[in-house]
N, C-alpha and C positions, 0 to 999 in steps of 0.2 A: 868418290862419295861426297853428296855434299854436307856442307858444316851446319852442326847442331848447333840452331842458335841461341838455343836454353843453356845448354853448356858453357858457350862462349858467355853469355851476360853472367852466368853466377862465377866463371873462372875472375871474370871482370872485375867481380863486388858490385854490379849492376843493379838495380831492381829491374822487377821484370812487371808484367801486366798480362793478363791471360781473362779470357770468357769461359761458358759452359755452351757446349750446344746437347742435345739430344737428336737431333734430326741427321738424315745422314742427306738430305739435300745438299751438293757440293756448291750451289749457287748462294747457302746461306755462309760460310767461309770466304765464300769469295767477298760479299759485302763486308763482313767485318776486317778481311784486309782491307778492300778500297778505302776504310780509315785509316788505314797508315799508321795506328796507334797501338795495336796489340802485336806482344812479342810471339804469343803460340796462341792456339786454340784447344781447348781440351772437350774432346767427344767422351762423353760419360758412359762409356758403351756396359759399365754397371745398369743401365737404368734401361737402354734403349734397346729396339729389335733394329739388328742387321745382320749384313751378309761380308764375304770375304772381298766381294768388287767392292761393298761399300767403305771398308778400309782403305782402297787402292787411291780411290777419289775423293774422299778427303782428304788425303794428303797430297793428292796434285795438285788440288785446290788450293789450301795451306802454301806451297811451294812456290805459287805462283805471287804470290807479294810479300815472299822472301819470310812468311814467318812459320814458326817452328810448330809442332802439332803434338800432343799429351794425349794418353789412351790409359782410362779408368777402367780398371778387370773386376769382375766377380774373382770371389777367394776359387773358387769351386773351377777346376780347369783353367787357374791364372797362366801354369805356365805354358800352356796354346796358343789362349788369349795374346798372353801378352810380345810373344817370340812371333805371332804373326800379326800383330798389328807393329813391331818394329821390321817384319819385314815387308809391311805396307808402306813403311817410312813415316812413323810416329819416331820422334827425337826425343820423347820419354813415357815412360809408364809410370802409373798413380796407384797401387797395389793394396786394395783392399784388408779389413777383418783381420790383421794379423794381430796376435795378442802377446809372443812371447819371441826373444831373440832369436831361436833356432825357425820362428816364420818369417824374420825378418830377413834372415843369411839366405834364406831359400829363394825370397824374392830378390836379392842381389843376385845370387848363384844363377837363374832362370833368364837375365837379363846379360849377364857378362860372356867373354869366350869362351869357349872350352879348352884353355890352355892351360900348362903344367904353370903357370905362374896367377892365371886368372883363376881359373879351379871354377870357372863358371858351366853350364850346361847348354849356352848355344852354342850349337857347330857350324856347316856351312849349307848354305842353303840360295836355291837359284829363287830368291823373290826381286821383288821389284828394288828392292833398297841396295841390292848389288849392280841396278842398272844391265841387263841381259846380262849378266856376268856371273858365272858361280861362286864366286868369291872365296874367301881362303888366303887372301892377299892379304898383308902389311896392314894395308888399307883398311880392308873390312876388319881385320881385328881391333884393330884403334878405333873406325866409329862407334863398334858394341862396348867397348871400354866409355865411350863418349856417353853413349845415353843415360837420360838422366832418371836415377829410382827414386822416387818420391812413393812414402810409406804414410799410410791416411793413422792416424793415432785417433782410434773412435771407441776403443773397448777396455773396460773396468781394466783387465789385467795388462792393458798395454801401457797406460797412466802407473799404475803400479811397479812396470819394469823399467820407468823411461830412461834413466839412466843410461841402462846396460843396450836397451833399443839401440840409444842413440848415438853408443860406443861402435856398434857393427859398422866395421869398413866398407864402404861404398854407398852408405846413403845419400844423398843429396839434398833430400827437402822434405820435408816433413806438415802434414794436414790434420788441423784437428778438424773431427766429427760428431757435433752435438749430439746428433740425434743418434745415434748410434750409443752412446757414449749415454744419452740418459737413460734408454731400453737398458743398456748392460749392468745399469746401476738402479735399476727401478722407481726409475723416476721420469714415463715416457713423454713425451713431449714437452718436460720442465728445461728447454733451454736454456731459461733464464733463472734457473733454480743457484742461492747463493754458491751450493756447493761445487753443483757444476760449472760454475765462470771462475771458482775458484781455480777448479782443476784446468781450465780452459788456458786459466792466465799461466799456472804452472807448467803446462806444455810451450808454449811460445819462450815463456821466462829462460826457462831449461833449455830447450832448443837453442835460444842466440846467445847463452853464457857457454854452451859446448860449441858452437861455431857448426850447428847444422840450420839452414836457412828454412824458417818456418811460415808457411804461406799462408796468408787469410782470403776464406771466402766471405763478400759481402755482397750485398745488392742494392748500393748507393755512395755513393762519393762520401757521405756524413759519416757513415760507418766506420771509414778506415781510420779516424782521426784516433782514436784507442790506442789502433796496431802500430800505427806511426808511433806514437808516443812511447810504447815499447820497445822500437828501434825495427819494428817488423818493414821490408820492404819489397816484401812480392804478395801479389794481391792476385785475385780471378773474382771477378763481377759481372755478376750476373747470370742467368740459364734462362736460354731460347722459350723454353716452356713457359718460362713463370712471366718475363716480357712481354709475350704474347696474351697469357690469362692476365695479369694487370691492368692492360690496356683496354680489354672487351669488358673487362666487368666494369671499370671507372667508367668508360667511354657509353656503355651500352646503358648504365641506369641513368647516365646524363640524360641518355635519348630517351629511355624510357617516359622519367620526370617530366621531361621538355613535350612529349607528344599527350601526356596526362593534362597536361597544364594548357595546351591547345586550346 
């Protein structure tokens, strides 16, 4: 089996660095390795249309300059989603919409063994992350113990229970979700609404006084100076989509302007 490297960096006390893609093009993974600078890649496959090859190769991809790969489920059929994008060889899951501790135990239980000591609900199963091998070995039990559950905290009643959330055994990491988070509170696109940054800060705050490692998403180097300051030290920056629309709309009214002015 090879070694989770998400795993390894948070056993570490490491920070980590992660992107977003939505595309399941395996050649766009391969360029964000050739940087040599990100620890995983996280396909948001909440957002995106794909298929079960397109699992397989994104994580060949990922594989191939040694960095780890993250797989975002809809709530609705997570635990499908998420037990075959780890048998694609995603080295963790990012588990949507849960709102109360018995959805969170469920997203552990969906991700772990199925042994009398894990009490999880994977069994054995002949995909790609056993390498042609049915697995059921030593082995394979200890990488499903390995991956990492990361649990998105984006809904009124998940902020309400975070405590008790963030007490369930086996979490790993933890994400807040603005937008989700202002819809469930009625206040839809007020990201920046006083109350919602309030709660924003109370998630992370909570999170690194209970020793669950709480990750921010930004989309610029300035942004993360907050999260540092908070002691926050795993970030993901960026989504392929919004990179690409940035670029054409700044780039294209340049041109626009510039051929007006001709």
């Amino acid at each position: 089996m090879r070694p989770n490297r998400l795993r390894e960096k948070l056993n570490a006390g490491k920070p980590t660095v992660s992107t977003h893609i939505h595309t399941t093009w395996p050649s766009i993974v391969e360029a964000i390795g050739h940087t040599g600078l990100y620890d995983y890649v996280e396909f948001v496959a909440e957002y995106a249309p794909f298929d079960l090859h397109d699992l397989d190769n994104l994580c060949r991809a990922a594989e191939l300059y040694n960095m780890g790969a993250m797989i975002k489920v809809d709530q609705s059929h997570r635990a499908f989603l998420a037990q075959r994008g780890i048998g694609a060889g995603f080295s963790s899951v990012l588990f949507t919409d849960s709102r109360s501790v018995d959805d969170v135990r469920e997203c552990v239980r969906i991700v772990r063994p199925e042994t009398p000591e894990d009490k999880g609900s994977y069994g054995v199963a002949m995909r790609r992350h056993t390498y042609m091998g049915y697995g059921g070995t030593p082995e394979y039990v200890q990488a499903l113990r390995d991956i990492v559950v990361a649990i998105m905290i984006e809904k009124k009643e998940a902020v309400q229970n975070l405590e008790e959330i963030l007490s369930v055994p086996g979490i790993d990491m933890v994400q807040w979700g603005g937008a989700d988070y202002s819809v469930s509170t009625g206040k839809a696109g007020s990201r920046n609404d006083p109350e919602i940054l309030v709660a924003r800060n109370t998630v992370f705050q909570t999170a690194l006084r209970m020793g669950v490692p709480p990750r921010a998403e930004i989309q610029s180097v300035e942004q993360a100076k907050e999260f540092l300051d908070m002691g926050v030290r795993h970030f993901s920056i960026g989504t392929d989509i919004s990179i690409l629309y940035g670029w054409w709309r700044e780039n294209g009214d340049k041109l626009r302007k510039a051929i007006e002015k001709a």
